[in-house]
N, C-alpha and C positions, 0 to 999 in steps of 0.2 A: 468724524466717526472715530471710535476707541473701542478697542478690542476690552471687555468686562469679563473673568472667566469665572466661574462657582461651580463648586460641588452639586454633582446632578443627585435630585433625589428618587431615580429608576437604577441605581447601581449598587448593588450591595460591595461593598468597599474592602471589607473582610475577607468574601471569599471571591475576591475575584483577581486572577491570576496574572492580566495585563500589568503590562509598564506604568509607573507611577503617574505621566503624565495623563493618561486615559480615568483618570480617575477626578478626570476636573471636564466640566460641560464647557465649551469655550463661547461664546455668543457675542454679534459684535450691536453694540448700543450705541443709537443717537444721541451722544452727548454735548453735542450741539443745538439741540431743538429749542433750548430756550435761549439760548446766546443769539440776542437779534438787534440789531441798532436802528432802530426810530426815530425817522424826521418827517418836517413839512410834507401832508401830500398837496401841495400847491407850491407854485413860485412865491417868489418873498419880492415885494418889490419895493425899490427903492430909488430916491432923487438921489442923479447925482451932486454930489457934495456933499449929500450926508454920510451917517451912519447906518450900517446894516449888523440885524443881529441875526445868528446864524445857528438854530437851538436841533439837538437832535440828542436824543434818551436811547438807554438799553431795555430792555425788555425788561419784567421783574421785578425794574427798579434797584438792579445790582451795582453797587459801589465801586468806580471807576479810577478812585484816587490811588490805585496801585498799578495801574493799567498805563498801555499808551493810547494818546487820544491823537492821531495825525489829521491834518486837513490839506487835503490837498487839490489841483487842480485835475490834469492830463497827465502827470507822473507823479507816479507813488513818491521817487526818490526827491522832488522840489516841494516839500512841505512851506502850504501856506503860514503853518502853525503848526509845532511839536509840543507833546506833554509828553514827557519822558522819566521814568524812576521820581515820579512825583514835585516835579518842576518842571516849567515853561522853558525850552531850549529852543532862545532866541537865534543864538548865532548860526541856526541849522536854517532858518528860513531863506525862503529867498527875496532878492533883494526888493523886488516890486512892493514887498508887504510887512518888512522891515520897519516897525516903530507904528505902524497900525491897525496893528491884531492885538485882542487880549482876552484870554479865557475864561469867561464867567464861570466860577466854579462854586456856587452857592448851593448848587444842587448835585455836586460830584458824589456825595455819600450815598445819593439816591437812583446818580445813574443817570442823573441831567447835569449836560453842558452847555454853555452858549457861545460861540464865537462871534465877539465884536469885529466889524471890519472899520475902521473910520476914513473919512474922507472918500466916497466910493466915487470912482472914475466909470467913463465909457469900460475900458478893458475890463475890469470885473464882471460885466455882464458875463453868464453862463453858467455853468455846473461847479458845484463845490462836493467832495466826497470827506466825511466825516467817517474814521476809520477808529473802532477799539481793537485792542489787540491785550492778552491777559498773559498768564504764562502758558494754558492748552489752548485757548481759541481764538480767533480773530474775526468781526465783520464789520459790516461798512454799509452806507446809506448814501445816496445821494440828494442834491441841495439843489434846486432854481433858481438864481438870484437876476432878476430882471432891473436891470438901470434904463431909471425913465430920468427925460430932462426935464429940467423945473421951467416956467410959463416963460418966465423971463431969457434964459437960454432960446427957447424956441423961436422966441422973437426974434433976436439975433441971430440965430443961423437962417429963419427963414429970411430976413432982410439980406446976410449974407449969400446965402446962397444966389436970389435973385441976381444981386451984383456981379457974382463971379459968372450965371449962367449967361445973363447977357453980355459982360467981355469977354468972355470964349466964342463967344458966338460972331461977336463981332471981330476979333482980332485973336485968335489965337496965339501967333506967333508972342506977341509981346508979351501976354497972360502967364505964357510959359516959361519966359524967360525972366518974368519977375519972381517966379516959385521956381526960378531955380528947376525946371523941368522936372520937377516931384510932383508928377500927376498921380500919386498916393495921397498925396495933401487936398487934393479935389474932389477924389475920390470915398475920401473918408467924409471932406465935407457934406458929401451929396448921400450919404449911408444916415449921417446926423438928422439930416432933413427928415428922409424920410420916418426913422426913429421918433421924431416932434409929433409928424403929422399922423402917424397912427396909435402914439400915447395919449 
């Protein structure tokens, strides 16, 4: 919201004896109403290993190449991906995504970006928020990116998995002492599984 002020025209300006300031209508305009950032209304899904692209537009079709364009996850301050004074500022990212992000900017005149993610792991699964920001306004959209595993992984964690459900079951103690007591490592395995079995 921004205050817009104009000469009312119910005031005779001539003969009217008030302070200078009364001589303006003050009114406050949405000037925001078409500043709106546009993405997927669906998840985007993607095998791990691969590549994911990551597309989200402004409204209007207004030109972004002077703008900031952040991608980030759960904190504004750890950008997946910074566009900054009209160049990629790599060394602000954080490290997870470091050398496999890159800006598709084909369509930045227009107000379309695409964020490349390469190599997509399990941890990428989740929400991505695509953020403009101008010199008056700022908004933001958010992203689904769903990681599925490819047939071949699933084979393997379900053959694993089997293996590991049955020495747990039969012997604990030793199970555990081969992982080093990192029943987070079992546990992730067993989140994998299920992951396979209802992609």
């Amino acid at each position: 919201i921004a205050s817009s002020c104009e000469r009312s025209p119910f005031i005779t300006y001539e003969s009217n004896p008030a302070p200078l300031w009364s001589n303006f209508l003050c009114v406050l305009v949405p000037l925001t109403v078409n500043f709106k950032v546009i993405g997927p209304d669906h998840p985007i899904m993607v095998s791990a290993g691969e590549d994911a692209l990551l597309p989200c537009h402004l409204f209007r079709n207004t030109s972004v190449q002077k703008m900031e364009v952040r991608w980030y996850r759960s904190k504004f301050s750890e950008p997946v991906h910074l566009y900054q004074n009209e160049k990629d500022q790599a060394e602000q990212q954080i490290p997870n995504y470091q050398g496999r992000t890159e800006l598709l900017k084909d369509g930045i005149v227009d107000g379309s970006i695409v964020l490349r993610i390469r190599n997509i792991t399990p941890s990428d699964h989740g929400q991505f928020i695509c953020f403009f920001r101008s010199s008056r306004f700022y908004a933001e959209a958010t992203l689904e990116l769903k990681v599925t595993a490819n047939r071949f992984q699933c084979v393997s964690l379900h053959t694993l998995g089997v293996l590991f459900t049955s020495l747990l079951c039969k012997n604990c103690e030793k199970i555990y002492k081969y992982l080093h007591g990192n029943k987070y490592l079992i546990m992730a395995l067993q989140s994998s599984r299920e992951r396979c079995n209802t992609s």
